[in-house]
TORSEKOL-988856 format. One line per 3 residues: number of its first residue (from 1); their letters; for each residue y negated, x negated, z negated of C-alpha. Coordinates in Angstrom, 3 decimals. Each point is the difference from the previous one (the first is absolute). Example, Ala and Ser with C-alpha at 12.3 -4.5 7.8 and 13.67 -1.06 7.14 Angstrom:
// TORSEKOL-988856
1 = as = 4.500:-12.300:-7.800 ~ -3.440:-1.370:0.660
END
This chain:
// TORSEKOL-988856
1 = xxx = -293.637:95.034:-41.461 ~ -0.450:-3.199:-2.210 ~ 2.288:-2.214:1.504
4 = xxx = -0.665:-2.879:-2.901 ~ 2.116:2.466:-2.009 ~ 3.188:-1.075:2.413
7 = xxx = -0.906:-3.426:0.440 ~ 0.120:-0.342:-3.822 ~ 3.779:1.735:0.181
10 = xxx = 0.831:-2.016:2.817 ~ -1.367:-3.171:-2.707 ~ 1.835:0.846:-2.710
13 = xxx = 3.098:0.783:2.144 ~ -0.216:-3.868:1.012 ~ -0.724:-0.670:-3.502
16 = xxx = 3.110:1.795:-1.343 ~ 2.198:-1.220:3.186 ~ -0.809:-3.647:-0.855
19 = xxx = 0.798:0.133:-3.099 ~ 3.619:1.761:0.504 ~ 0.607:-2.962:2.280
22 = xxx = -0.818:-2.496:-2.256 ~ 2.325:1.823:-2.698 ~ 3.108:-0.366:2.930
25 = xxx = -1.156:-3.420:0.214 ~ 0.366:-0.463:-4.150 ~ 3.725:2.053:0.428
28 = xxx = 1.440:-2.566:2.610 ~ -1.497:-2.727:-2.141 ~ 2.084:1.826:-3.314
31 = xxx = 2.843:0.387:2.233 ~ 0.202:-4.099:0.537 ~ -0.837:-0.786:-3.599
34 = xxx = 2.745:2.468:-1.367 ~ 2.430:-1.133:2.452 ~ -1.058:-4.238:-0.634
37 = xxx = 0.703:1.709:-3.712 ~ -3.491:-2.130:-0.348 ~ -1.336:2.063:-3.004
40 = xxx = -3.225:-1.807:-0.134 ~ -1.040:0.886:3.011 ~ 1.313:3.275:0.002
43 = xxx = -2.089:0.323:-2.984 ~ -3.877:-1.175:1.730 ~ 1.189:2.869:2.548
46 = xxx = 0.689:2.721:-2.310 ~ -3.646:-0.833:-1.588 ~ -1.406:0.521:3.247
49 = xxx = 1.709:2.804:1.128 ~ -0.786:1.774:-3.799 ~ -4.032:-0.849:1.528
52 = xxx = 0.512:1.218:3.532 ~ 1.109:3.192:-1.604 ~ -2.623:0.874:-1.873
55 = xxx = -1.941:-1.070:2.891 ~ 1.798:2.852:2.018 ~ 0.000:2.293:-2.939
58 = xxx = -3.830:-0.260:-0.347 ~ -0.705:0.123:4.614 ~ 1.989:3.217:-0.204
61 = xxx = -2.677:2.040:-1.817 ~ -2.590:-1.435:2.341 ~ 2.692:0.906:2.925
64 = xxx = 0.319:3.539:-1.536 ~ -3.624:0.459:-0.389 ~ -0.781:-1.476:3.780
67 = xxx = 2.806:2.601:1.176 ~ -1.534:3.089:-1.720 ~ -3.710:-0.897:1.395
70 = xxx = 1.213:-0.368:3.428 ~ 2.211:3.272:-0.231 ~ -3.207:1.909:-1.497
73 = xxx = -2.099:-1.340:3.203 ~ 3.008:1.030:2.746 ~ 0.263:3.426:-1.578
76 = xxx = 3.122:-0.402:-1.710 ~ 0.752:1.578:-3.225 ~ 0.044:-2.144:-3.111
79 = xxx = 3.028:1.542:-1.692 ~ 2.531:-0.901:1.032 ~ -1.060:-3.365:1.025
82 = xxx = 0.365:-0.814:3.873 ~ 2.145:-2.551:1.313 ~ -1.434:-3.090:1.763
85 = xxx = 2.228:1.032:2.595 ~ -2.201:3.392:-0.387 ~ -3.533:-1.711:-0.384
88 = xxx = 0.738:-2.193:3.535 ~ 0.913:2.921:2.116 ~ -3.554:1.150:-1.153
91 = xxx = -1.881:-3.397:0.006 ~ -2.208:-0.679:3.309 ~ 1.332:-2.967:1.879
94 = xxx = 0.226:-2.741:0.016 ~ 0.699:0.896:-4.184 ~ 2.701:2.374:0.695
97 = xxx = 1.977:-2.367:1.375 ~ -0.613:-3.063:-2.581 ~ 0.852:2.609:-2.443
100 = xxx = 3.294:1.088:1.177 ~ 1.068:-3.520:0.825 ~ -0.727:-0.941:-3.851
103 = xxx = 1.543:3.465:-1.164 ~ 3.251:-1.255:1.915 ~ -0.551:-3.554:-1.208
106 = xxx = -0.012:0.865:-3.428 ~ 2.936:1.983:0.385 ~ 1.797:-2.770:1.220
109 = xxx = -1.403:-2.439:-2.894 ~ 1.089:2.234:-2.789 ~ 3.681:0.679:1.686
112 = xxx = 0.520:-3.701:0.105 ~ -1.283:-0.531:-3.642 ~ 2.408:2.932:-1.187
115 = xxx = 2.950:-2.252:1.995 ~ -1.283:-2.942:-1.161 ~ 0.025:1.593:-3.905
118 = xxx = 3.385:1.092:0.603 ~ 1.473:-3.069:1.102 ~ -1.418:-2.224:-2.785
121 = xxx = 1.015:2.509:-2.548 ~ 3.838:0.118:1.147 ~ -0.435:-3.989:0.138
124 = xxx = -1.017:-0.427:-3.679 ~ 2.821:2.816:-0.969 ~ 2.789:-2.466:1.494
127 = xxx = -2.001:-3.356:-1.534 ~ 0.246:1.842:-3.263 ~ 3.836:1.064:0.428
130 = xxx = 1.136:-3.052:0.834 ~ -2.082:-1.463:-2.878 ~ 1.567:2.453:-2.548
133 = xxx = 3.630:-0.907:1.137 ~ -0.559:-3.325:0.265 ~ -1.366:0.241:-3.777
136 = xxx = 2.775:2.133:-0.840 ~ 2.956:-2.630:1.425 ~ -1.630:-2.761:-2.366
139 = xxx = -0.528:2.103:-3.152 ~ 3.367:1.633:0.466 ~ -1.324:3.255:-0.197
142 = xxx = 1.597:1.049:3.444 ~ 2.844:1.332:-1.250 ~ 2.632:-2.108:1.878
145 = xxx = 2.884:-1.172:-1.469 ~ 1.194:-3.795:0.716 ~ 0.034:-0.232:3.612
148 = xxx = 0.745:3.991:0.534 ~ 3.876:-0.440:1.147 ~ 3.073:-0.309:-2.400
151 = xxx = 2.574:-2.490:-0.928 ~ 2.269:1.495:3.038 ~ -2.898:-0.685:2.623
154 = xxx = -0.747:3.905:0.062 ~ -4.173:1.405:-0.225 ~ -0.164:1.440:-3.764
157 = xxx = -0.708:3.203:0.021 ~ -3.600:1.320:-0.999 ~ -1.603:-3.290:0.442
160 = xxx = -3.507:0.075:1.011 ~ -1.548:-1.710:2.726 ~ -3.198:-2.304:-1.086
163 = xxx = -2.008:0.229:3.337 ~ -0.299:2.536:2.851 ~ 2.873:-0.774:2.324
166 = xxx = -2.612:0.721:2.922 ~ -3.069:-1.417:0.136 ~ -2.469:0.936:2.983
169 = xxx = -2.302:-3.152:-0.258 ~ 0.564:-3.596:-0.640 ~ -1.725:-0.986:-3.081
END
């Protein structure tokens, strides 16, 4: 058994680990900037996170490739490709277990990243709503009518409203 063939997974593992912390490290920075509303920095971030990605993009065919090798050395079949999950349970020690702990690491690291996605993208939905009506109240393309009640104090009927009554986030 040629056990460089697992230290170079267990490498690139590290590799690919570090670099989907350093792209939850570039999300929480987003997250500040887009809630500051500071648009320059949000900006240098987005550059660096557009690098970091191709970064990741371009480790995951190494990755791949270091997965297959290691696979073909255990035994395993090729097609469909194991799991690191797979490859660890396989893996002599003290590698098995470095494996599986990065398996479950980068599980963790791309769950967080999918929140993290999420989160930012509902924030920039509500930034741009508020925008729009607030755009919409000054142009007088809302659709309201004078103040939206009648001469006799009443609500007109078939006004509409200019902002979400609701919002979930101060802004």
């Amino acid at each position: 058994m040629d056990i460089t063939v697992v230290q170079r997974l267990e490498e690139e593992l590290g590799e690919h680990l570090a670099r989907y912390q350093e792209l939850v490290d570039f999300l929480d920075q987003e997250k500040k900037h887009l809630l500051n509303l500071d648009l320059d920095g949000l900006l240098v971030v987005s550059k660096a996170k557009e690098r970091l990605a191709r970064k990741i993009i371009d480790g995951t065919g190494a990755l791949r490739e270091s997965i297959a090798q290691t696979a073909l050395m255990l035994g395993l079949d090729e097609e469909p490709a194991p799991t690191l999950a797979e490859i660890a349970a396989l893996a002599p020690a003290p590698y098995g277990i470095r494996l599986g702990e990065g398996a479950g690491a980068l599980a963790r690291l791309k769950n967080l990243i999918l929140r993290e996605n999420e989160t930012a993208r509902h924030f920039v939905e509500e930034s741009l709503e508020l925008v729009t009506g607030s755009i919409n109240i000054l142009s007088g393309a809302d659709g309201l009518k004078g103040n939206g009640y009648g001469s006799d104090g009443k609500k007109e009927k078939g006004v509409k409203k200019a902002l979400p009554s609701k919002f979930s986030r101060e802004v």
